[in-house]
C-alpha positions in Angstrom: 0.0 0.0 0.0 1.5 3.5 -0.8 1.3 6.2 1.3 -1.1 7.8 -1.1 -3.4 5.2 -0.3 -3.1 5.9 3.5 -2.9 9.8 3.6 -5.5 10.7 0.5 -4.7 11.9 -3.0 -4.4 15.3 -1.7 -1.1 15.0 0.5 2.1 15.2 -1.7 3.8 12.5 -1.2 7.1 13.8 0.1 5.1 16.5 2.1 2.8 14.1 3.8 5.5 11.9 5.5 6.8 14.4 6.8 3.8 16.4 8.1 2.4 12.7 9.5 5.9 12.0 11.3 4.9 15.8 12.7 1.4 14.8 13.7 2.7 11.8 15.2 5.7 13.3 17.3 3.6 15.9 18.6 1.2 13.5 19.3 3.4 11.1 21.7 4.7 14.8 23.4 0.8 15.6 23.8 0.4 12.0 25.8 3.3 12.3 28.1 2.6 16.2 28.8 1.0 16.6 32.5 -0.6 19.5 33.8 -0.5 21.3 37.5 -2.2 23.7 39.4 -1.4 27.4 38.3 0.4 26.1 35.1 0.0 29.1 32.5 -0.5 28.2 28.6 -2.6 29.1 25.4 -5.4 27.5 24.6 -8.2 26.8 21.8 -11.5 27.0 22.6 -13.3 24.1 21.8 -16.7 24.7 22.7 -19.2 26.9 24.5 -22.0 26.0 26.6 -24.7 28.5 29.0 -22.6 27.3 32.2 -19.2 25.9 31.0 -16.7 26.4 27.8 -13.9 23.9 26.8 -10.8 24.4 25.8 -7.5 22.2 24.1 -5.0 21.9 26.6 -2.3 20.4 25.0 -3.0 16.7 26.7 -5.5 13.9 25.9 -7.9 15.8 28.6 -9.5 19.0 27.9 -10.1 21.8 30.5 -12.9 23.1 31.4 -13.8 26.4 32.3 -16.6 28.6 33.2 -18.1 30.3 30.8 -18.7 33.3 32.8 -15.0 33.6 32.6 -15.4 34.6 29.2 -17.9 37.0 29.3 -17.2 41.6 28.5 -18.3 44.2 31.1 -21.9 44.2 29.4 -21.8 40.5 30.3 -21.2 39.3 26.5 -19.5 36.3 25.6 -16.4 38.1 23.6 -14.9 34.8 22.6 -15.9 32.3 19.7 -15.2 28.7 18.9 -11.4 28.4 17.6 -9.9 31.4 19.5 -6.9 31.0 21.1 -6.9 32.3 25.2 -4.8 32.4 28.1 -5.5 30.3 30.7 -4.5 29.2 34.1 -4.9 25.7 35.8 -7.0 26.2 39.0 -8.0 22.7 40.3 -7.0 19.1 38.8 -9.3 16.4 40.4 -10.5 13.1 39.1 -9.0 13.7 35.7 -11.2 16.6 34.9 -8.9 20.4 34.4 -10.2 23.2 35.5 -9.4 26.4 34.1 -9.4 30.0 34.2 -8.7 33.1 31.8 -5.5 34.6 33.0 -5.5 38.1 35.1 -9.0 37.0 35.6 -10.5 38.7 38.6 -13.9 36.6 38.2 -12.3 33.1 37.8 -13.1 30.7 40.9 -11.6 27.5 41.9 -12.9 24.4 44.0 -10.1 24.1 46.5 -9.3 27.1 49.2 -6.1 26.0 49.4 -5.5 26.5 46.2 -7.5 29.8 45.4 -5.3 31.2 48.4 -1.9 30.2 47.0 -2.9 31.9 43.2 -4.2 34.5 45.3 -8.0 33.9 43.0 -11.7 35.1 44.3 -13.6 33.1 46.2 -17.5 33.5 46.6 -18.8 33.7 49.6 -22.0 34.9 51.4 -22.0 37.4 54.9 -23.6 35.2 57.2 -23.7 37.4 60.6 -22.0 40.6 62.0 -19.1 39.3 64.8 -16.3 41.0 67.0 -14.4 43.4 64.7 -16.1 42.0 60.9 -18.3 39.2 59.3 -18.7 36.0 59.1 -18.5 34.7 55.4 -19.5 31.2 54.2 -17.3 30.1 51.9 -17.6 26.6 50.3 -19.1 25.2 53.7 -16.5 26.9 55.4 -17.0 29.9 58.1 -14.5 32.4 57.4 -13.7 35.8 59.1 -13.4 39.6 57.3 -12.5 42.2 59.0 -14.7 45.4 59.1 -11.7 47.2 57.6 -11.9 45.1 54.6 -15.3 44.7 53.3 -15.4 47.3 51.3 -13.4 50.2 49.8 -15.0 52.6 52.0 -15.9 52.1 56.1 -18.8 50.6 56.7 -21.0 52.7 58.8 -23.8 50.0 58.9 -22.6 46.8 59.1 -26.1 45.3 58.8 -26.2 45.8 55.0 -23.7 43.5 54.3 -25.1 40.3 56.0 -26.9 37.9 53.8 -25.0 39.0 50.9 -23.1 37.5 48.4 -19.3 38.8 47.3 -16.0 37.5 46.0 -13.1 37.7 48.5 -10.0 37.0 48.5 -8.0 34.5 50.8 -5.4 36.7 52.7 -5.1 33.9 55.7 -5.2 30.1 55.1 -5.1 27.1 57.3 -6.0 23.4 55.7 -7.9 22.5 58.4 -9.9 25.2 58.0 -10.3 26.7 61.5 -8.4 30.1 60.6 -9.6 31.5 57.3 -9.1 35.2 56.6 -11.0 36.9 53.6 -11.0 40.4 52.0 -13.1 41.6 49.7 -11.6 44.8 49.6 -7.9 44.1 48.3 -10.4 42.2 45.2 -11.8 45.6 44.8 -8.3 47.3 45.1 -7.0 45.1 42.4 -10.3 45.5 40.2 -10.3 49.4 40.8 -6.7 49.3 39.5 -7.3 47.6 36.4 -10.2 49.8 36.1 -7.6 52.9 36.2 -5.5 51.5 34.1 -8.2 51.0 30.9 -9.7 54.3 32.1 -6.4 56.2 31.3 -5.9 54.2 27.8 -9.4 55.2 26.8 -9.5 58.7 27.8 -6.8 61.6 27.3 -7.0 65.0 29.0 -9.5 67.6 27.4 -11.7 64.7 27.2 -15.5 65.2 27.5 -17.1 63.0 30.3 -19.9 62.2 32.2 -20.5 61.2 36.0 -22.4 61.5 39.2 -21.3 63.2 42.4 -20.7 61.5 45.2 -19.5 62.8 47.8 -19.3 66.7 48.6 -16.4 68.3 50.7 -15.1 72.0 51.5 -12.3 71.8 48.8 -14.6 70.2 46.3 -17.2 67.7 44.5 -16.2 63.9 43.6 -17.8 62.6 40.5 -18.1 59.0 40.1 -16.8 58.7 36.1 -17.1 54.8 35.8 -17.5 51.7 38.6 -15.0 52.6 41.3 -13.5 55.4 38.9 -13.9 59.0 40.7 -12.8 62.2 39.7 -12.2 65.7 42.0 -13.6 68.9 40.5 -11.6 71.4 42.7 -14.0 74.2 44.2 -12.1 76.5 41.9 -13.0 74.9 39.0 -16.9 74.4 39.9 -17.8 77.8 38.0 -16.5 80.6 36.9 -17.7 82.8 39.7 -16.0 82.7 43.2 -17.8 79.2 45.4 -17.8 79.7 48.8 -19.4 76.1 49.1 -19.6 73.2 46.7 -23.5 72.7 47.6 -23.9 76.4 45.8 -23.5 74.6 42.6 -23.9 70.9 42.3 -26.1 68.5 44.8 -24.9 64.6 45.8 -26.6 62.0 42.9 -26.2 65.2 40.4 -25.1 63.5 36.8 -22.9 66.2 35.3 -20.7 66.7 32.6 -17.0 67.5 33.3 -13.3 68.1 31.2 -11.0 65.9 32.1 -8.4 68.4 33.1 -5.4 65.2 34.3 -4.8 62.1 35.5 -1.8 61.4 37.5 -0.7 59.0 40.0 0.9 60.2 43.5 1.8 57.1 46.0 0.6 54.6 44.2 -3.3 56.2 43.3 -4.6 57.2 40.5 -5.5 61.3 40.8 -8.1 62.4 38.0 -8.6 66.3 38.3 -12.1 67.6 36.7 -13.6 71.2 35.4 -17.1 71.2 35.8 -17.1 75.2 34.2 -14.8 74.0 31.6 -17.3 72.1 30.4 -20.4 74.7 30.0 -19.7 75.6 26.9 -19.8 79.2 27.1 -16.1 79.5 27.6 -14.0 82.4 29.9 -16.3 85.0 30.7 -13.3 87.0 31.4 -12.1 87.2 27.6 -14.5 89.5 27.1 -14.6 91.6 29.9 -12.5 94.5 27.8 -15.0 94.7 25.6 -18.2 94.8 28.0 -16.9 96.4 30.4 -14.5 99.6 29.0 -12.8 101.5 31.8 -15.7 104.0 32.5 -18.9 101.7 32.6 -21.2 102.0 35.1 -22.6 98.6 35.9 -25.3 97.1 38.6 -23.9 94.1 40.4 -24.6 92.1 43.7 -22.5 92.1 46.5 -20.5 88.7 46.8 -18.4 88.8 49.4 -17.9 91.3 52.3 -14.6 91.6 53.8 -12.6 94.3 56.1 -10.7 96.1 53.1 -14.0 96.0 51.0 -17.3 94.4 49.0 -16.6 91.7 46.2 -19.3 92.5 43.8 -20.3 90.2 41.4 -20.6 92.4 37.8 -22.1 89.4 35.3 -21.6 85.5 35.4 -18.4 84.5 36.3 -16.9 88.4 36.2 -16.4 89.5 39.8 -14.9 93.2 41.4 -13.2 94.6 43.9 -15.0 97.6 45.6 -12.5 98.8 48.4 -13.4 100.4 51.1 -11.2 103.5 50.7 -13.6 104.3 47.1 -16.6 104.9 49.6 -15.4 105.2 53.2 -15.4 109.2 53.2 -18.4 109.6 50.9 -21.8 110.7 51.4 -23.4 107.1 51.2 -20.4 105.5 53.7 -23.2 103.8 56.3 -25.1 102.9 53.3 -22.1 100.6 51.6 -20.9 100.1 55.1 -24.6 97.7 56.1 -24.5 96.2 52.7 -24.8 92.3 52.7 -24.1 89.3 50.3 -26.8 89.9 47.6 -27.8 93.3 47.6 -27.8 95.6 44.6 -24.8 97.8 44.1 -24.0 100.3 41.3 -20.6 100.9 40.6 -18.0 101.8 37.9 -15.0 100.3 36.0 -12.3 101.6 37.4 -9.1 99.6 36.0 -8.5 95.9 34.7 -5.9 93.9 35.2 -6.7 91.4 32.4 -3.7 88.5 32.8 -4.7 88.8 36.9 -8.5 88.6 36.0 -8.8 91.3 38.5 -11.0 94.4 38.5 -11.0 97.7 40.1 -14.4 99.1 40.8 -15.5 102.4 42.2 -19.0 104.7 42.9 -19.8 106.1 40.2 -19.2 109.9 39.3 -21.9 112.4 39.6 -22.5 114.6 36.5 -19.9 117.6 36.6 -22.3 121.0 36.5 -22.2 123.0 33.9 -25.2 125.5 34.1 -22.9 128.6 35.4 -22.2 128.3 31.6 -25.3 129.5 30.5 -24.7 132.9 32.4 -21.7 133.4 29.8 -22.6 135.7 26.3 -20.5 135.6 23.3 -19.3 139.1 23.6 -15.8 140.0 25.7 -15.9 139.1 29.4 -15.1 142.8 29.8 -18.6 144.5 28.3 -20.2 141.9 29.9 -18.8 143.1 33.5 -19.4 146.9 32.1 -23.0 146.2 31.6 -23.3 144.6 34.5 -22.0 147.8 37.1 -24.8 149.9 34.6 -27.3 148.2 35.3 -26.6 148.3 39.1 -27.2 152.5 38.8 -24.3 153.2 41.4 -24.0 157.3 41.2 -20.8 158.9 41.8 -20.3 161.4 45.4 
């Protein structure tokens, strides 16, 4: 029998020795090739199911894994039949391989002992408050979490948590499994830095966004950009107007529009810096303040701000003055400026501007010079004017 007869007319036949002795020899390195827990390779995927996906491991037994594994943030499969993924070995038991997609934060793994040595998540379910955290059921097993590390943020109300279910992760293991330590907070460290890290690929600085604030504080408003993503709009950057108080301008659940102004990180976090006024549309109110407001205008504002040295008054949106007290402390109306409060009306004039300070000079405004002795003035010579005028008095001489 030739070896056409054995490999079909469509092998050549110098080519298809040598591609069977290929097939062959990978085969017999296929068969002796054994697998571990946390071994790392590529894989094909093989198949897809609701609940599990296989994949080609290299060796006679395929791996299994779940197919939640393989799912995008809108909880899409984003794999097909014949791509190739990374995978990790999580458990080996009873000749069945189980699997998981590498730098996967959602993979899980039958043994605890294992999931704590790859350092991989864990479900478990909050069964009861204790001393200092949780209980956590994990896998039959009672576990303890901290308070600290339940969440990103302190738990005010420890309640909320019980009954739940989250993924921790194993930070203290013993096999027996009397002392089991879990955190779900270093998952959502770990998940919140991967986050960053696709957040500052996808979006550059002068980037349009939208968020919701979430917390309000003196200095400023934090906006909530994507899960576990938040942003700081500095107080100064909340409008163009001086903010005494972030709650003048935005309220807590608010969904706003922001620029992103930067990202940087400082010890180890990721700093994103906002403009909320940036972001409006309208632009600098200031670049045209030369052009409203000359040197010379007389405008109506509101008073601001009060302080010792003088009255902030606010002249149009975002364009703010300085009234000083010296301008009106020796005029008629002193007591009058001197009782004025945040709000009230104020008419004052352009004084100066200091354009590349964004500053401006205000002061009260000048009464019309008078000009009516004029009109007691003729066109003839000042002297017949003053002649007629001692005639017409009728002085006689002694």
């Amino acid at each position: 029998m030739s070896k056409k007869d054995i490999f079909g007319d469509d092998i050549q036949e110098s080519k298809g020795f040598a591609s069977f002795e290929e097939m062959f020899a990978q085969s017999e390195k296929s068969m002796d090739r054994r697998l571990s827990v946390g071994d790392q390779f590529q894989g094909e995927i093989l198949s897809i199911g609701k609940e599990e996906a296989f994949v080609s491991t290299g060796t006679p037994v395929d791996g299994m894994i779940f197919t939640r594994d393989l799912l995008d943030e809108n909880k899409q499969v984003k794999y097909k039949v014949g791509d190739v993924i990374d995978c990790v070995v999580t458990a080996i038991k009873g000749g069945e391989i189980r699997l998981a997609k590498k730098g996967s934060l959602a993979a899980t793994t039958d043994s605890l002992e294992d999931a704590f040595d790859m350092e991989l998540p864990v479900e478990g379910r909050v069964t009861e408050t204790c001393n200092g955290g949780f209980r956590v059921s994990v896998q039959g097993k009672t576990a303890f979490c901290p308070i600290s590390q339940i969440d990103l943020k302190f738990a005010q109300d420890a309640t909320e948590y019980v009954g739940r279910k989250f993924e921790f992760l194993i930070t203290q293991f013993d096999s027996k499994g009397r002392n089991i330590v879990v955190s779900r907070r270093r998952l959502l460290e770990l998940q919140r830095a991967e986050n960053e890290g696709t957040f500052m690929l996808k979006h550059q600085p002068g980037a349009m966004l939208e968020g919701k604030v979430v917390r309000l504080e003196r200095f400023g408003a934090f906006v909530e950009l994507e899960p576990g993503i938040e942003g700081l709009i500095h107080v100064s950057e909340l409008a163009w107007s001086r903010v005494n108080d972030p709650h003048e301008i935005v309220s807590l659940g608010q969904t706003v529009t922001v620029k992103l102004l930067k990202t940087e990180e400082i010890d180890g976090k990721l700093k994103i810096s906002l403009s909320l006024k940036q972001a409006d549309g309208e632009g600098n109110p200031w670049l045209s303040v030369p052009q409203k407001f000359p040197v010379g205008t007389v405008v109506k504002g509101k008073v601001e701000k009060k302080e010792t040295y003088g009255l902030f008054i606010n002249i149009a949106p975002g364009v703010t003055g300085l009234l000083p007290k010296s301008k009106w402390r020796d005029s008629v109306e002193a007591t009058q400026y001197e009782n004025k409060k945040r709000g009230d009306e104020v008419t004052v004039q352009v004084d100066q501007i200091l354009f590349e300070e964004k500053k401006i000079s205000l002061g009260l405004p000048h009464e019309a010079e008078d000009t009516s002795w004029k009109s007691h003035a003729s066109s003839t010579s000042g002297f017949g004017s003053l002649s007629d005028a001692f005639k017409n008095l009728n002085i006689k001489p002694k």
